[in-house]
C-alpha positions in Angstrom: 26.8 136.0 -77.8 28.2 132.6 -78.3 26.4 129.7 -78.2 26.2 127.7 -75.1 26.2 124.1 -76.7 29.5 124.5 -78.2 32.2 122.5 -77.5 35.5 124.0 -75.7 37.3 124.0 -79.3 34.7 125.8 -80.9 34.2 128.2 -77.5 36.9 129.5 -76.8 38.3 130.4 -80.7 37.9 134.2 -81.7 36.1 135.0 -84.7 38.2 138.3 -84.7 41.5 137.3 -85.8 45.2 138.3 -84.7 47.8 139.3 -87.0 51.1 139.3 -85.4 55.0 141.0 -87.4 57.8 139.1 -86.8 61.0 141.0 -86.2 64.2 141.1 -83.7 62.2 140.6 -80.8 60.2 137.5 -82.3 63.4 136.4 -84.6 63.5 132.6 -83.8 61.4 129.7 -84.5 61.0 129.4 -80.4 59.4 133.2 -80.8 57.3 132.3 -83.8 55.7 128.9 -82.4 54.7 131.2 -79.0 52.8 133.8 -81.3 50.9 131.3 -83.1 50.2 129.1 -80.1 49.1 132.2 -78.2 46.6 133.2 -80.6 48.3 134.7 -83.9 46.4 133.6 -87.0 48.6 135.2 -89.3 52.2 136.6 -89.9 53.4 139.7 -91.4 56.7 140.0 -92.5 57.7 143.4 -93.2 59.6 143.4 -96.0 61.3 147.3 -95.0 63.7 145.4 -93.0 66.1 142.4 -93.4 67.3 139.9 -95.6 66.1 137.4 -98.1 67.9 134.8 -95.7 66.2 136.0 -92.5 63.1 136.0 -94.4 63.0 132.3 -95.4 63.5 131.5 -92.0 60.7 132.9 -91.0 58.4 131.7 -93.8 59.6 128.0 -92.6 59.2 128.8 -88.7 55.4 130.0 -89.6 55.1 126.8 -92.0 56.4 124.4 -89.1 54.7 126.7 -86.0 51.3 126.1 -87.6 51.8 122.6 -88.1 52.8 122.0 -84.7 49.9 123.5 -83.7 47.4 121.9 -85.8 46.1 125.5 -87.8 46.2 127.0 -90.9 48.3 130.4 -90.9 48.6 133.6 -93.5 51.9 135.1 -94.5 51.4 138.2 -95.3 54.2 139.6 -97.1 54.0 143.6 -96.8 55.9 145.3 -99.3 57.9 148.8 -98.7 56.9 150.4 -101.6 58.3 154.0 -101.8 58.9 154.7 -98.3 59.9 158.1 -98.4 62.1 159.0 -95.9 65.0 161.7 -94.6 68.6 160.4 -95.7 71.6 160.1 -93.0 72.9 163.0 -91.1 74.9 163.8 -88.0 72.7 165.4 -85.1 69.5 166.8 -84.7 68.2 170.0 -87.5 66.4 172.5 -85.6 63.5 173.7 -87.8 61.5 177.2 -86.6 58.5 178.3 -88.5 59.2 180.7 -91.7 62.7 179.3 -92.2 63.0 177.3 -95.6 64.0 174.2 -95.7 65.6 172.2 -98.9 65.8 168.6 -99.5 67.4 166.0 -102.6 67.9 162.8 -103.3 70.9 162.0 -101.3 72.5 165.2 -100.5 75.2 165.6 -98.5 73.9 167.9 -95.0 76.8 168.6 -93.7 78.4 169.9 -97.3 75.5 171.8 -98.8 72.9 172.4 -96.2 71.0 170.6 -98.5 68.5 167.8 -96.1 68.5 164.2 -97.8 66.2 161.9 -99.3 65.9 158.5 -99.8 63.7 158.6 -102.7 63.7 161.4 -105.5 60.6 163.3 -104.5 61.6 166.2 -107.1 59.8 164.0 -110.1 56.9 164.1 -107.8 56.1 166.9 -106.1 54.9 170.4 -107.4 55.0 174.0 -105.7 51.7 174.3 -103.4 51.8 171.1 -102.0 52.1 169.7 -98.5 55.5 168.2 -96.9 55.0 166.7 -93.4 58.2 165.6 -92.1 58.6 163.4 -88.7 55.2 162.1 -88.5 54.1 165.2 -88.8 55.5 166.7 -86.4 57.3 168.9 -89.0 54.7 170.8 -91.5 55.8 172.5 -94.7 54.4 173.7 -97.8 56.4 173.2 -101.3 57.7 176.7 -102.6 59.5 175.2 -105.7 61.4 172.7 -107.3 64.3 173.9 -109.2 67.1 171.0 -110.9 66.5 168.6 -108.5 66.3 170.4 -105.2 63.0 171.0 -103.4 62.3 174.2 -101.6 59.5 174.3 -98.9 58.6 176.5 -96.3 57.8 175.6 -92.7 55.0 176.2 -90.6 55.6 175.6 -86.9 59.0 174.9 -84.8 60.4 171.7 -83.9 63.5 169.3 -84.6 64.4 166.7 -87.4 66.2 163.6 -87.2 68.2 161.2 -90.2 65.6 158.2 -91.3 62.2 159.7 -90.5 59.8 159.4 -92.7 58.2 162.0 -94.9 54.4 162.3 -96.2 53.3 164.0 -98.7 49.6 163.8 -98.6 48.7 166.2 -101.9 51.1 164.2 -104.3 50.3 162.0 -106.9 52.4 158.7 -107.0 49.6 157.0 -108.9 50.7 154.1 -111.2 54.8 154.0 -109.7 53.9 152.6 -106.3 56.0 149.7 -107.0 59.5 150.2 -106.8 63.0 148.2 -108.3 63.3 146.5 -104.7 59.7 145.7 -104.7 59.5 144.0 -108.2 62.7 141.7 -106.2 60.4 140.9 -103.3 57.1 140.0 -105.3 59.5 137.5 -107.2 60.7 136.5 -104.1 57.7 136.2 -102.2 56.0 134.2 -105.5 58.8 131.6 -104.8 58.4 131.1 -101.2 54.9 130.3 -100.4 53.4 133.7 -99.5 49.7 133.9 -99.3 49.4 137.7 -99.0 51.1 140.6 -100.8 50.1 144.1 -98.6 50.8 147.5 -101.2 52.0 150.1 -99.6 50.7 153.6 -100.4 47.6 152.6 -102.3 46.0 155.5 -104.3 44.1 153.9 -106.8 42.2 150.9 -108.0 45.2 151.3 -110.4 47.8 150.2 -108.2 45.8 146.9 -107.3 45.4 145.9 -111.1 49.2 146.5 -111.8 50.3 144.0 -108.9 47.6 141.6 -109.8 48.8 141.3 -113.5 52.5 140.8 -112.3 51.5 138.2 -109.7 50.0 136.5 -112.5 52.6 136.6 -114.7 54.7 134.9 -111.8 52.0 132.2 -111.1 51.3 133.5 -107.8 48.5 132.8 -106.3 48.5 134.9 -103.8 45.7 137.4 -102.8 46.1 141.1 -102.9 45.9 143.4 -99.3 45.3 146.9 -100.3 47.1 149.2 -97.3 45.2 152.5 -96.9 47.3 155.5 -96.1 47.2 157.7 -98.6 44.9 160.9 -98.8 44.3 159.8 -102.4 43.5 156.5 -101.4 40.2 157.5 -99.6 38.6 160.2 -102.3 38.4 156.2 -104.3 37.7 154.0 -101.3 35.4 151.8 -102.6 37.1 151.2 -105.9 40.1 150.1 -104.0 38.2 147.5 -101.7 36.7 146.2 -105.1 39.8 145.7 -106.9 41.5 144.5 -103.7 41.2 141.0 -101.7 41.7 142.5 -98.5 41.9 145.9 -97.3 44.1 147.5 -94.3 43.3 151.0 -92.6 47.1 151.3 -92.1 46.1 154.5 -89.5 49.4 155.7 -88.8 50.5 157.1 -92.1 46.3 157.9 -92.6 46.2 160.1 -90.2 49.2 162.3 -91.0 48.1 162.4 -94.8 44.2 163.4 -93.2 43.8 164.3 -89.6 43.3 162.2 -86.6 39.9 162.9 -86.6 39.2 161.8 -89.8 40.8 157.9 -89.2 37.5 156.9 -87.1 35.7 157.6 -89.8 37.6 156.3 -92.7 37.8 153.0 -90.7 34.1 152.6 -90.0 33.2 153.1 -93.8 36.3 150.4 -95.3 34.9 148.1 -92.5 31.6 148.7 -94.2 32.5 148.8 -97.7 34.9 145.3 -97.1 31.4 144.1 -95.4 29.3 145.2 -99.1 31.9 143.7 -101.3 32.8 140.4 -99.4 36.0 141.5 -98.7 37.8 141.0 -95.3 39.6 144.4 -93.4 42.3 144.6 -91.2 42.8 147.4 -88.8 46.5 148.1 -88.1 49.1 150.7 -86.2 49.2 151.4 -82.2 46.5 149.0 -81.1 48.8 148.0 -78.1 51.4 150.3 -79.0 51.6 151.0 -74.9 53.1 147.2 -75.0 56.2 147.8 -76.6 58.1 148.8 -73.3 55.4 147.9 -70.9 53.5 144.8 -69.8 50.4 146.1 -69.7 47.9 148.0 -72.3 46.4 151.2 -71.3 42.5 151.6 -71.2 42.3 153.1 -74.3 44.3 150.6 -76.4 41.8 148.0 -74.8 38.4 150.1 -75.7 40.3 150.2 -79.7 40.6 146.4 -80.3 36.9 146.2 -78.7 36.1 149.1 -80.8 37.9 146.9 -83.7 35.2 143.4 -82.9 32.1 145.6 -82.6 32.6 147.0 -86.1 33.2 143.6 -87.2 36.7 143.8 -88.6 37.9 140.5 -89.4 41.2 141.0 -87.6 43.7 143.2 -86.1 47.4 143.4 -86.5 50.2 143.9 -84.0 53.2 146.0 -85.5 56.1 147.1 -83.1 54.3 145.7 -80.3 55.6 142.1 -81.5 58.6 143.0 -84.3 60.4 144.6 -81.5 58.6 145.1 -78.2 59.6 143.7 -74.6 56.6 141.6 -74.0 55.6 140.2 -77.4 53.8 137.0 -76.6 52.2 138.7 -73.7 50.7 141.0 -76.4 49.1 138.8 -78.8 47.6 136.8 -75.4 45.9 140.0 -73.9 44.7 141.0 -77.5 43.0 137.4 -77.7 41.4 138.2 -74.1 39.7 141.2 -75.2 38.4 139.5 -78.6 37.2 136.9 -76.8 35.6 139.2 -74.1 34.3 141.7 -76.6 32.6 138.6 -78.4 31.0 136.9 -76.3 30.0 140.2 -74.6 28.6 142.5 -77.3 26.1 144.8 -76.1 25.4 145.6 -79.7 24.9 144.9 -83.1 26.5 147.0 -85.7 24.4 147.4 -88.7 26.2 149.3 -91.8 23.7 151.2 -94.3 24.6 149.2 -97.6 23.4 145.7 -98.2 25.7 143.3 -99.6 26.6 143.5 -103.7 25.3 139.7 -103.9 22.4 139.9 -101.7 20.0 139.3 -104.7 22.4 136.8 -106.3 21.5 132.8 -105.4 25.0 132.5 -103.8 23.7 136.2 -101.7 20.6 134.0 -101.1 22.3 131.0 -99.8 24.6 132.4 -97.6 22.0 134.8 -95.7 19.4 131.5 -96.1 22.3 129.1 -93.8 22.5 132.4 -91.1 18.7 132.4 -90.8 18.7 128.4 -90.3 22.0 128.4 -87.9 20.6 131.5 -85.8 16.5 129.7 -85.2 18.6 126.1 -84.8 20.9 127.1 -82.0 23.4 125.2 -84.9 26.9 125.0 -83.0 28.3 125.7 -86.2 28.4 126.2 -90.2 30.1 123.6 -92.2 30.8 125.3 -95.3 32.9 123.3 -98.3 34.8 125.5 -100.6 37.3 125.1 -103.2 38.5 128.8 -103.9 37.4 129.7 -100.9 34.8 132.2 -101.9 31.8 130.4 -100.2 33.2 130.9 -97.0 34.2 134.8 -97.4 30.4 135.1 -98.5 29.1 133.9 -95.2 31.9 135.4 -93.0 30.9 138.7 -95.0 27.4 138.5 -93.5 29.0 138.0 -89.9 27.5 134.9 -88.4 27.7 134.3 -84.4 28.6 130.9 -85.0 32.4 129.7 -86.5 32.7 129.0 -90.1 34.5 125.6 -90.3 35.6 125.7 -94.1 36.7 122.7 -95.9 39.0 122.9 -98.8 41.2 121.0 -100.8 43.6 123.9 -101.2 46.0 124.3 -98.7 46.6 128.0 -100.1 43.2 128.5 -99.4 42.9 127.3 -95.5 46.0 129.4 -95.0 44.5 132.8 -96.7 41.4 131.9 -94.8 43.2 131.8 -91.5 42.5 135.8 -90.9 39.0 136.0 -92.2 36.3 136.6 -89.6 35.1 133.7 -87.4 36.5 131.0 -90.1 38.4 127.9 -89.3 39.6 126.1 -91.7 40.4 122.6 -92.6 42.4 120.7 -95.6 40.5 117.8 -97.1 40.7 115.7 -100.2 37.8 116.6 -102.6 35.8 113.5 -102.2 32.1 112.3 -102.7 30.1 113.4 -99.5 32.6 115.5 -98.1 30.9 117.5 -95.6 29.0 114.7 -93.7 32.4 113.2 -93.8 34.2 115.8 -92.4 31.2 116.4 -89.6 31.6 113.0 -88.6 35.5 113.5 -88.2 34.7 116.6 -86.0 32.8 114.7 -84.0 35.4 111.7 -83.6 37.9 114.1 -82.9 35.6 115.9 -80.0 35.2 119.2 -82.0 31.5 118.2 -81.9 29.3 116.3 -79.5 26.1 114.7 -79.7 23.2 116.4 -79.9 25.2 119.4 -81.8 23.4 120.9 -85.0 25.0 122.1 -87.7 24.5 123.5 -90.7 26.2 122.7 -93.5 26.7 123.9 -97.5 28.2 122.4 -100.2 27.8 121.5 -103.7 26.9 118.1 -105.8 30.5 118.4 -107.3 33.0 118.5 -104.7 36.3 120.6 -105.6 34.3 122.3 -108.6 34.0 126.3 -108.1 31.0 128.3 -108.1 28.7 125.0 -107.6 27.5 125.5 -104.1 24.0 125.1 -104.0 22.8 122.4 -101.0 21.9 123.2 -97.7 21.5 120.3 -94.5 20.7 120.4 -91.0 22.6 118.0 -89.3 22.5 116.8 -85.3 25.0 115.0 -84.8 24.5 111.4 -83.2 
């Protein structure tokens, strides 16, 4: 529950945060500024769609939208990778069960009887293996692969249409995740101020350690988000999460390479892993799917994002619902209702079964040390300095009931921090004293009020990494 001594700022912020995709619908900087004013503490720009124009807009609408408003925002570019999909063709393809079915790279349907494909999946893909076509509404099994042309059988009746997308859950595409148009983007992306690169189709540690050494190599520093979706991916969950910043259960595409039933489950244990490792998660795909077309959620999508803040996700992300629904703002403002709802109304606790990594560590000691003091103080909130930001993940990690406010020199930082559970962050000059400084500005600027406590964390070298090692209780006068 949230404390009753805090101020209307630090009441009414969720510690759950919103991640909203800009597309058509939300394609102006009029669209952009009503996401992030309604509640959206970070953008994904889906880098499937559009053009390297339409893009910079919308970098610069985000960069002006969260000035206006007076927050740090994320960018998080998400990257294609190697969407597999169904080429162009006239019509609809009726399929019935038995019948088999061949697909190649760009095939002409109507010429050959020959389905296409937008990526070559002949190098990939090996006689026994799985082909789910349409979201799976399609299921066939691989047959063979003979110069060029893949043969597969299928297993139940149904139709096919051009441009849906194809999974094939038993293939390996470790190690040539990133594409020719992907390299483009990262460059792209490492020149205009993006704070997150998602990777599409994850399925190994592998795949995280490849785009960290090119973002390197490019200076970026932006962090990592590792999208889970493959069945790969979660037979090396944990070694993902580690080599990752951030992790998304991207469910959609999960639960066509698994089964539905399985997504719950995968979800609860990356929650819990991010939780072990200090590493934020981000739960994705048909949260309010139902508002797309309508204005209102159904009671199910409202029981998932509350399902999503008792687990302790650090934030949830709207796809469809604000790239290209009707009521897009409407979306991200009901979301933020049932955060804040769900929050401040808990009826439990969840507790996962492993123990943070650094728990034994000093920094493990401090960060659990200032929950214990903030929790028996009533503190209104945790003041927490931090040049890389790592400080402040440690503490959010451990899922305090009060807000993090983190202080940083590095505006990078604030902005990567924006989506990281129940953190606010602030830009600040390193400078002597900086937290009692910076509590004394919250309290001039009404954040605080006297008689507030806080707790605060820093180190005896502002701006120096991996030096935080005072605690204070503070009440403000």
């Amino acid at each position: 529950m949230e404390k009753e001594n805090t101020t209307e700022l630090l009441k009414h912020y969720h510690r759950t945060k919103i991640i909203a995709t800009v597309g058509p619908a939300t394609h102006s900087y009029e669209a952009v500024l009503k996401l992030v004013a309604s509640g959206a503490d970070g953008i994904r720009i889906n880098f499937s769609h559009g053009n390297d124009d339409e893009r910079l807009e919308q970098i610069k609408w985000v960069r002006k939208a969260a000035k206006e408003c007076g927050k740090p925002v994320a960018i998080i570019q998400d990257l294609q990778g190697p969407k597999i999909r169904l080429g162009d063709f006239d019509g609809v393809v009726t399929v019935q069960a038995g019948q088999s079915l061949r697909f190649r790279y760009n095939a002409d349907y109507e010429r050959e009887g020959i389905l296409p494909v937008q990526y070559d999946i002949s190098k990939k893909v090996k006689r026994g293996e799985r082909l789910y076509l349409y979201d799976g509404k399609i299921r066939t099994t691989v047959s063979s692969v003979k110069e060029g042309v893949v043969h597969a059988m299928a297993e139940n009746d149904g139709i096919l249409i051009a441009r849906k997308g194809i999974n094939l859950p038993d293939t390996n595409f470790e190690g040539d995740i990133l594409t020719d148009k992907d390299h483009k983007d990262i460059v792209f992306g490492s020149e205009h101020d993006v704070d997150y690169v998602a990777l599409s189709f994850v399925q190994s540690a592998d795949d995280i350690n490849q785009l960290r050494k090119l973002l390197e190599n490019l200076g970026s520093t932006a962090r990592i988000i590792a999208k889970i979706e493959t069945r790969a991916a979660t037979d090396f969950l944990e070694e993902i999460i580690m080599a990752a910043d951030v992790t998304i259960v991207a469910r959609g595409d999960l639960a066509v390479e698994t089964e539905p039933e399985f997504v719950p489950v995968f979800q609860r244990q990356i929650i819990g892993l991010g939780l072990k490792h200090d590493k934020p998660t981000i739960i994705a795909t048909q949260m309010m799917a139902t508002m797309t077309e309508s204005s209102e959620p159904t009671r199910a999508e409202v029981s998932d994002v509350a399902t999503a803040v008792f687990l302790g996700a650090d934030a949830v992300m709207l796809s469809d619902e604000t790239a290209a629904g009707k009521y897009p703002i409407e979306t991200v403002k009901m979301m933020r209702r049932i955060i804040k709802y769900s929050q401040q109304n808990s009826p439990l606790k969840t507790i996962y079964d492993d123990e943070p990594v650094d728990a034994r560590t000093k920094q493990g000691a401090i960060s659990k040390a200032i929950i214990t003091l903030a929790d028996a103080l009533d503190a209104a909130a945790i003041v927490a300095e931090t040049k890389s930001g790592a400080t402040a993940y440690k503490i959010a990690a451990r899922r305090p009931d009060q807000p993090i406010v983190a202080i940083t020199s590095v505006p990078r930082v604030a902005q990567q921090l924006a989506i990281v559970y129940a953190v606010q962050s602030l830009v600040r000059k390193d400078q002597h004293l900086q937290v009692q400084k910076t509590t004394d500005w919250l309290r001039t600027a009404r954040v605080l009020k006297k008689g507030n406590i806080v707790v605060t964390v820093s180190g005896q070298h502002p701006g120096v990494v991996g030096m935080t090692d005072t605690i204070k209780v503070r009440v403000i006068e």
